[in-house]
C-alpha positions in Angstrom: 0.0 0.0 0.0 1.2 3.3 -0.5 0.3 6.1 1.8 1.1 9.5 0.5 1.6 12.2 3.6 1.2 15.9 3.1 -1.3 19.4 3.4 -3.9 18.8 1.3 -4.2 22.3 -0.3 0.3 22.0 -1.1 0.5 22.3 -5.0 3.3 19.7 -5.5 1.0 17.6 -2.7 -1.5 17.8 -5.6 0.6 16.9 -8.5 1.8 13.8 -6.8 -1.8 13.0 -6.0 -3.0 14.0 -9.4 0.1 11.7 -10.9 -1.3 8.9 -8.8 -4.7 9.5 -10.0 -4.4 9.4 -13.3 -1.8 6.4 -13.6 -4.6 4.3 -11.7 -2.6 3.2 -8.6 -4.1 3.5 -5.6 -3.1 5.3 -2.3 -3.8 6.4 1.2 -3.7 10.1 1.9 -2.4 11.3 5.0 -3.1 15.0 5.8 -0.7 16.6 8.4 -3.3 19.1 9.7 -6.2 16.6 9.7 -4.7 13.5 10.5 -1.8 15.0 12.9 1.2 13.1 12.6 3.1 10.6 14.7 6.9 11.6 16.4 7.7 7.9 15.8 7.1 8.1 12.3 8.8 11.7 11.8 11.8 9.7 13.5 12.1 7.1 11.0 12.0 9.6 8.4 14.7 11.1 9.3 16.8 7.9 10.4 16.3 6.4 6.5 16.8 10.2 4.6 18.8 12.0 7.1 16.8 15.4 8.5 18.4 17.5 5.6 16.3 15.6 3.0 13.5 16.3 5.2 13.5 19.5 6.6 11.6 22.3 3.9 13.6 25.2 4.5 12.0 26.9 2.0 8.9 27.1 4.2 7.4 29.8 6.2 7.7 28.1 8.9 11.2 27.5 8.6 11.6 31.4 8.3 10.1 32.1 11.8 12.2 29.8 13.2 14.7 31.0 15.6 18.6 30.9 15.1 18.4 28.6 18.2 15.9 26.5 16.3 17.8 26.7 13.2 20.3 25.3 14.5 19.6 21.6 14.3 23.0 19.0 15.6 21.0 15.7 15.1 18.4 13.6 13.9 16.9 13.6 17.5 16.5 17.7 17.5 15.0 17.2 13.7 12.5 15.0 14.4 11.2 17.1 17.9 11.6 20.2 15.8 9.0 18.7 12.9 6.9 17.1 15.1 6.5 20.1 17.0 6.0 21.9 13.4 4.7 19.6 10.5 4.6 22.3 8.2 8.3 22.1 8.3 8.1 18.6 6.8 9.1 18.7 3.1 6.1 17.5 1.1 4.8 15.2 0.0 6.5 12.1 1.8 5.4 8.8 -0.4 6.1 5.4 1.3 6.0 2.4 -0.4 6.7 -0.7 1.9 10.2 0.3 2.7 10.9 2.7 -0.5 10.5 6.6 0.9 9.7 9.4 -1.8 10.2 13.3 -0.6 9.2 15.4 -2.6 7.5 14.8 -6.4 9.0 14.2 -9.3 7.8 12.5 -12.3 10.8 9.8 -12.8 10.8 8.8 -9.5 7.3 8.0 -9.0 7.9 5.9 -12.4 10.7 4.1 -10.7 8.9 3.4 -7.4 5.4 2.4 -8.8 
């Protein structure tokens, strides 16, 4: 089963859904704001990717951070730091099994699906 995690209204979060969609494979969505999101999962995340893979800072979010916060030593302060903020979490995340997708883009959903 694939679950694709994200903010429903996220324009790359709707291309990979749209992607999915239209190539006829089916998927679990997983909003951050609706669904909240679990600290043990976050962890994982950022144990297979590394929390520079995962962190969007691009985001908003990451711009209101403080320096302090900013300032991230390990995968531990990462994964409190995105739990604490979800909307820091680069989207969308697509797991497959054991096969973890941030981000869209078209050849690597061909690869993993």
């Amino acid at each position: 089963m694939i679950t694709l995690y994200g903010i429903k209204n996220c324009d790359t979060v709707k291309k990979a859904r749209r992607w999915l969609e239209e190539h006829g494979i089916d998927y679990q969505f997983h909003d951050f704001r609706q669904d909240g999101v679990v600290h043990k999962q976050i962890s994982e995340w950022v144990e297979q990717s590394g929390w520079e893979a995962i962190v969007n800072k691009r985001s908003t979010t990451w711009r209101g951070l403080t320096d302090k916060d900013k300032n991230i030593k390990s995968n531990q302060q990462a994964a409190d730091l995105l739990f604490l903020n979800p909307t820091l979490i680069k989207r969308p995340i697509t797991q497959s099994n054991k096969t973890l997708l941030i981000g869209f883009k078209n050849s690597e959903f061909q690869k993993l699906l």
